[in-house]
C-alpha positions, 0 to 999 in steps of 0.5 A: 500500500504505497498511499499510506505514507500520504495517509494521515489519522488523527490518532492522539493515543496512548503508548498502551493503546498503540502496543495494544492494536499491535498485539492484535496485529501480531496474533492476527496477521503474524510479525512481519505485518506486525512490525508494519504497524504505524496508528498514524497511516496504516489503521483506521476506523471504517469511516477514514477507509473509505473517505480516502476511497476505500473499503474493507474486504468482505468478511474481515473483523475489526480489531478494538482500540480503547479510547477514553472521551472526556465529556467537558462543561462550558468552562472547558472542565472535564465533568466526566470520562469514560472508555469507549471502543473504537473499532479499527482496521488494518490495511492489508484488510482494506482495498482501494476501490477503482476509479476512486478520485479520478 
């Protein structure tokens, strides 16, 4: 997947999150494609797939990141917090669908 590297996330999580995903990568699809893993270019939710025109492949499962949202008052204070999952795909579970942006 040559585009990745013109792929940008908005992943902002942490140093656990990351090794998390990647452990699930390495148990999924093996070592090799485990040391490709990169959150900012590779990985991402269903919707960023495809608004960069892609879609993933019939049958794949995506992997779970969790991500903890805060909710915030009108003085920008954190009221309250809790996990939510994300669900994320990798890239060899995705491809690129033709004639997308040209």
């Amino acid at each position: 997947m040559s585009d990745t590297l013109t792929i940008k996330t908005n992943y902002s999580g942490s140093e656990h999150t990351r090794d998390d995903v990647k452990q699930q990568i390495l148990e999924r699809f093996g070592p090799e494609l485990a040391k490709e893993y990169d959150p900012y270019t590779n990985c991402m939710t269903l919707a960023q797939w495809a608004s960069r025109g892609y879609r993933v492949k019939p049958g794949e499962k995506s992997l779970k990141s969790k991500v903890i949202v805060e909710k915030k008052d009108e003085n920008e204070k954190t009221v309250a917090s809790f996990f939510r999952i994300c669900h994320l795909f990798y890239y060899p579970q995705v491809k690129r669908l033709p004639n997308y942006g040209n």
